[in-house]
Phi, psi and omega in degrees: 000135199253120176294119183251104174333152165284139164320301185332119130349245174344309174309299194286339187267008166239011182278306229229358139092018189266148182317133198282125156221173175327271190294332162312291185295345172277339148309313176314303154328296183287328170264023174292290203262347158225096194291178165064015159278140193279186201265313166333303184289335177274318167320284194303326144325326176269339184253341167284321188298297215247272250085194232278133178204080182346139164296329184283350217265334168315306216289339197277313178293318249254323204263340143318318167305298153332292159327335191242357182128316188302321161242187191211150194240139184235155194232105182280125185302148190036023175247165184284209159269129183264164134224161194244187162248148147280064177253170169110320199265154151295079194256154189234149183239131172247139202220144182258103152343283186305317182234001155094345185299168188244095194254172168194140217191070195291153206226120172242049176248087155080230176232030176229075191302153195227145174232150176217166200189143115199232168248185203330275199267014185282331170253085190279336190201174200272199174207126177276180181202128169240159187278210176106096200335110155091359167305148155298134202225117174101217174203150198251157171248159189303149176209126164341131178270141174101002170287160187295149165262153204260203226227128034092126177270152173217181181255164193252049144258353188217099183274139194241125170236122167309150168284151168108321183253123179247152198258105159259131184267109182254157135341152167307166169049001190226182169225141136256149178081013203291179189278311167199145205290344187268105188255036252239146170089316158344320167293128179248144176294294145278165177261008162305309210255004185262076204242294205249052195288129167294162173259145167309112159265166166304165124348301185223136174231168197310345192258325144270024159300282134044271203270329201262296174332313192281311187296349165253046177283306197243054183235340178189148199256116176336130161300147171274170188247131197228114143356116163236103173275017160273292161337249169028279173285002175269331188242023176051041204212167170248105158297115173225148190217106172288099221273076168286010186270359153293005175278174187268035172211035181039041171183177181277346177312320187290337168268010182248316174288334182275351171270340182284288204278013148293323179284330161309116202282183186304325161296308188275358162287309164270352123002275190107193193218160185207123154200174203224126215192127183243046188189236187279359191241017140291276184324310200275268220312287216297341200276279185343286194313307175306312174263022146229043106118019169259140180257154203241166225176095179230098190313112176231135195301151177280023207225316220271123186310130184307300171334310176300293198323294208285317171300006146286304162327270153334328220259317211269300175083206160310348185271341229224122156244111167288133161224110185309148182188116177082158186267350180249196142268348166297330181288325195280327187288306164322299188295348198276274165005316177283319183292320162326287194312310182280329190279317201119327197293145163245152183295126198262105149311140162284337179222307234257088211198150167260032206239299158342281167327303125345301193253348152286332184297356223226329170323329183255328168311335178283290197279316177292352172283316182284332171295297217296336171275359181249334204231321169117019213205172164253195193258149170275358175204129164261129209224154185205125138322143179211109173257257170251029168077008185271012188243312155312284173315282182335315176292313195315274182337326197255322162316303173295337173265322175260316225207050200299001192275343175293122185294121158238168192235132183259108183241150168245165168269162174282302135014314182197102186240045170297358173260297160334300142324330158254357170283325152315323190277310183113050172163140178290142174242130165345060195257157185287121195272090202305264268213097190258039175313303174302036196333321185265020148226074177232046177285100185229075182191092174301223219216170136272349200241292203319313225274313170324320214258302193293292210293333201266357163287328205070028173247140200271180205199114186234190189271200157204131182276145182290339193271307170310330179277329161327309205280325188278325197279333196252014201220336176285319173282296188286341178272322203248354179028072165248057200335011185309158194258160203301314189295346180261331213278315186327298187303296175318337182270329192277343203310302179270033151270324200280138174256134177203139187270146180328123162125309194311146171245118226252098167262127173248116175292123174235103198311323206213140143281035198244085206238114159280117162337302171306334164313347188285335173294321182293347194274268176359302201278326174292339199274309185273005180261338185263348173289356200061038143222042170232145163203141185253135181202155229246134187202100174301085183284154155270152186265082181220155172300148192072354177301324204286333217289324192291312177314340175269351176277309189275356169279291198298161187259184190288313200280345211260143197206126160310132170234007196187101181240070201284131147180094052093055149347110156258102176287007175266353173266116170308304171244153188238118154327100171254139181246143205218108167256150167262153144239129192273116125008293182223167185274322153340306199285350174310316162286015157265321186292304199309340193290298177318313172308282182328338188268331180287118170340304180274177177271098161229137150295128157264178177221157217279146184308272199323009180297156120346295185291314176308329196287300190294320153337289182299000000 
């Protein structure tokens, strides 16, 4: 018996797990009774329908929808764009790790759906199928070695994945798990006919970067471009550092939102905007907004430093209602998602937008106009912070296109290494945020729009331990009297990782200033714990006079300084715990300091950075 998807508007968006509102189900509705509508005709359907209903917030369901399946967008040559409904087929979606293609496929064996895949000339002969609970079902045809490999038909108790490809199995009529959401164009009638799968292309190309650069000519005034000749003479390069912590909202954040609210037509301008933000991408949507004349509406986590808040504020003036809600940002994000849905307002992605995107993209567009006036030349390595990639995809883009020769690098903190995890995976995946100090690339989600544009630039991407960004954040100040916040700190910090030949001239972004002061003991202190010269150790004294004196006699070196002394008299007790910090002269000297310790009368531990109790020191 052959499974026939459900109709329902609701059935189908909750089939494919996406949220129920208003203009979804009234697209659904309109392209039931008029298929084959162009994107005009589902507004106005939809707003006959629903009632006052932004153009963007129609274009953000028709192209969410798209993305899951639910509908299908078709491009007639020199004709506009259509779209349909997608009912009847089983379609199952195949997604290739190594080159991003996309098969979609409909499957008619019963109640046991089968994916089958492959490239152009790879699927040659037909599949055969048997039935059997959790069996491998059919025969995969051969394929040439080091070609992408094609993908195994299974049952949908059992997913069988080639190496090298990964497989998402969608629902009738949907995807789950895709590599990235627009798939648009993609649909095959048979499996007959899957002689030509298009490949996923990005979003965004250099004309629009382009295109984003002229709108924020008279919206926000170029960043300098700054020599850093300590940099320089360390790494035998001309070191440049693009100081975007020079906007007027210390960051880079203020070029993807003012290229997004620029772009909004008259509806969605009295709509208004949302977007949810306990930091730099609050600061940015609100500055935009005060100068075009939009009200923004911004959701913010209760955790967010009082200080941010009224800089929102301020940033924002009358244009702007900040609303605290929830202890996280995910709670905060929410309520934004929600609010959008019922209102109307459209929603400011912080990176993950092709508009975003764009317009972080205009950073390179900038500094390389200012390398070609300063140095004669464009830079040969580009080094980019990377959070959920919108500054990175942007740079790409527009890099790979005007300028491929130029190398760019993509750096993360070690803390959250979500741009890796998905160039590993072939799609972004979920990783677990260790350490979220680089607060302002502490993403542990990559982008579905960003991640498309970076694997297909080819750009690699490694960590930086959060104790080295410290160390670039105390060398920023005191040598180059820059502020950066640890997340501005990332590219520059990252430099002795980059392979670049003597001479090259090497631009590093530094995205953001927004540093609370008070963060700085703790910078101090991560910076000398990543030099090896702060170390903590747990040191059993007997409780008698004079014990601590000896023990600092016969240990510290002339140069080595106490920094830390916890301890606690038991008088019921022979010996007592004392936790005791070093600080070293040189870092060098540590296996001289531990031998003396080992030499010593008394029992000490030390204790190892990953403890718990070390954690609790920071």
């Amino acid at each position: 018996m052959t499974t026939t998807p459900a109709t329902d508007p609701r059935t189908m968006l909750r089939q494919v797990n996406l949220r129920i509102t208003g203009p979804r189900v009234a697209i659904l509705d309109a392209l039931e009774t008029r298929p084959h509508s162009d994107a005009e005709t589902v507004i106005q359907a939809v707003r006959d329908s629903y009632g006052k209903v932004s153009t963007q917030t129609v274009y953000d369901a028709l192209h969410a929808m798209t993305a899951h399946g639910i509908i299908r967008r078709i491009e007639p040559a020199g004709q506009s764009a259509l779209y349909e409904r997608r009912v009847g087929d089983n379609h199952h979606h195949l997604v290739c790790r190594q080159c991003a293609t996309i098969v979609d496929i409909p499957c008619a064996v019963g109640d046991t759906p089968c994916l089958t895949a492959a490239h152009e000339s790879e699927l040659k002969r037909g599949v055969r199928h048997r039935r059997g609970r959790g069996d491998v079902l059919g025969r995969l045809p051969r394929v040439p070695r080091g070609s992408c490999r094609s993908f195994r038909c299974v049952t949908r108790r059992r997913l069988s994945r080639a190496r090298g490809c990964r497989v998402a199995r969608g629902r009738p009529g949907g995807i789950r798990d895709p590599v990235h959401p627009d798939i648009r164009g993609v649909a095959r009638e048979t499996v007959a006919d899957v002689t030509s799968t298009p490949t996923l292309r990005p979003e965004v190309d250099a004309s629009d970067v382009e295109a984003a650069a002229e709108r924020l000519t008279d919206l926000l005034h170029p960043t300098m471009l700054f020599e850093s000749s300590r940099l320089s003479t360390k790494f035998g390069a001309s070191v440049v550092l693009k100081r975007e912590d020079q906007q007027p909202v210390r960051s880079y954040k203020i070029r993807g939102a003012s290229n997004l609210i620029a772009q909004l037509d008259d509806d969605a301008r009295a709509a208004g905007v949302v977007c949810a933000s306990a930091g730099n991408h609050a600061q940015g949507v609100a500055y935009a907004c005060s100068r075009l004349g939009v009200k923004a509406t911004i959701f913010l986590p209760r955790t967010t430093p009082r200080q941010k808040r009224e800089r929102v504020r301020v940033l924002g003036g009358p244009w702007v209602e900040t609303v605290v809600q929830g202890d996280t940002y995910d709670v905060a994000a929410t309520a934004a998602g929600e609010f959008a849905a019922t209102t109307g307002a459209t929603l400011v992605p912080a990176f993950d937008d092709v508009r975003t995107i764009a317009g972080q993209g205009t950073v390179a567009l900038e500094a390389f106009a200012q390398c070609e006036a300063q140095y004669g030349k464009v830079p040969d390595v580009v080094v980019v912070p990377v959070g959920g990639g919108g500054l990175l995809a942007g740079i790409t883009a527009w890099v790979r296109e005007r300028h491929p020769s130029t190398r760019i690098v993509g750096v993360e903190p070690v803390g959250a290494p979500s741009l890796q995890a998905a160039l590993a995976e072939g799609r972004p995946v979920a990783v677990p945020v260790t350490d979220p100090f680089v607060d302002g690339a502490t993403v542990g989600l990559l982008g579905a729009h960003t991640y498309p544009i970076i694997a297909a630039g080819g750009v690699p991407c490694f960590s930086v331990p959060e104790g080295q960004i410290c160390t670039e954040m105390l060398d920023l100040y005191q040598s180059d009297g820059i502020i950066a916040e640890p997340a501005g700190a990332l590219a520059p910090a990252a430099l002795p990782g980059v392979d670049f030949a003597d001479g090259e001239l090497v631009l590093a972004i530094l995205s953001g200033g927004n540093n609370d002061v008070s963060r700085y003991a703790e910078v101090v202190e991560r910076s000398l714990v990543f030099e090896g010269r702060k170390h903590y150790f747990i040191v059993e004294f007997p409780q008698e006079p004079g014990q601590l004196r000896r023990f600092l006699d016969g240990v510290l070196g002339p140069d080595d300084d106490i920094t830390l002394f916890e301890y606690t008299k038991r008088s019921n007790r022979e010996t007592g715990p004392a936790l005791v910090g070093l600080e070293l002269g040189d870092p060098s000297s540590l296996p001289d300091l531990l031998a003396r310790i080992d030499a010593s009368p008394a029992r000490v531990e030390r204790v190892d950075p990953d403890s718990p109790l070390f954690r609790m020191v920071l």
